[in-house]
N, C-alpha and C positions, 0 to 999 in steps of 0.2 A: 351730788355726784362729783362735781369742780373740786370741790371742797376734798372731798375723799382721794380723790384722783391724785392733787396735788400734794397732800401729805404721808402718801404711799407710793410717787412717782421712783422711787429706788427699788423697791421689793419688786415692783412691776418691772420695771425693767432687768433687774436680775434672773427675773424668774424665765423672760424670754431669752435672752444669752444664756441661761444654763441651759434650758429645754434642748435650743439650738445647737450650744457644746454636747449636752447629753446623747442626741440621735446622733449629733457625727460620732463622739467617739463608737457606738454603736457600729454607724458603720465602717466608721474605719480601721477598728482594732476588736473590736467586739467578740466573743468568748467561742472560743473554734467546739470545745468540747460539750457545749450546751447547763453547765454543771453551774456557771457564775450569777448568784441570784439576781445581780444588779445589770452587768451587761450580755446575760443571755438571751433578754428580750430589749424591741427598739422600745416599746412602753417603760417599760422597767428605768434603765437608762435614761430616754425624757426627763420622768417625774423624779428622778434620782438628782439630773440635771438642773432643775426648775428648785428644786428645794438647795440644793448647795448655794446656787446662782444668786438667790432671793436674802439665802443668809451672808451671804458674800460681803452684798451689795448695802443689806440692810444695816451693817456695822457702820455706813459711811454717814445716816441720818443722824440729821441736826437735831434733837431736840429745841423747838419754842417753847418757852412758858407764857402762856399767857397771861394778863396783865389779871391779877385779883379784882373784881368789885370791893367794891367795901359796903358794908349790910349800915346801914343807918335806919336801924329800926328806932322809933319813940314810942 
C-alpha cells in the first residue's frame, strides 16, 4: 500500500485540490438557472473537480524505469 501510495502520491493529491476547488466554485459561482450539467449540483462539480485536479497534477509525474534483470537462463 507504501509502495502504491508513493507512486501515485500526485493524482492523490490532485484529485483532493480539485474536489476542494470543485465544491467551492459550486458554491461560490454555481449555475443560478439549474440548466448547467456540471455546476448545477455540489456532487456534479466535486467529481468534475477531483478529475480535472488529478489530471492536472498527474502531467507533473516522473516516470522511473526500473533497472532490467537480466534472464541468465543455461
Amino acid at each position: 500500500m507504501k509502495k502504491w501510495f508513493n507512486r501515485n502520491w500526485l493524482y492523490i493529491a490532485g484529485a483532493l485540490l480539485g474536489a476542494a476547488a470543485g465544491y467551492l466554485y459550486w458554491q461560490q459561482v454555481g449555475c443560478a438557472s439549474g440548466t448547467c450539467s456540471i455546476t448545477s449540483k455540489p456532487l456534479n462539480s466535486t467529481l468534475y473537480g477531483a478529475l480535472m485536479g488529478s489530471l492536472l497534477l498527474g502531467m507533473f509525474k516522473r516516470d522511473h524505469k526500473e533497472p532490467q534483470k537480466e534472464n541468465h537462463d543455461i
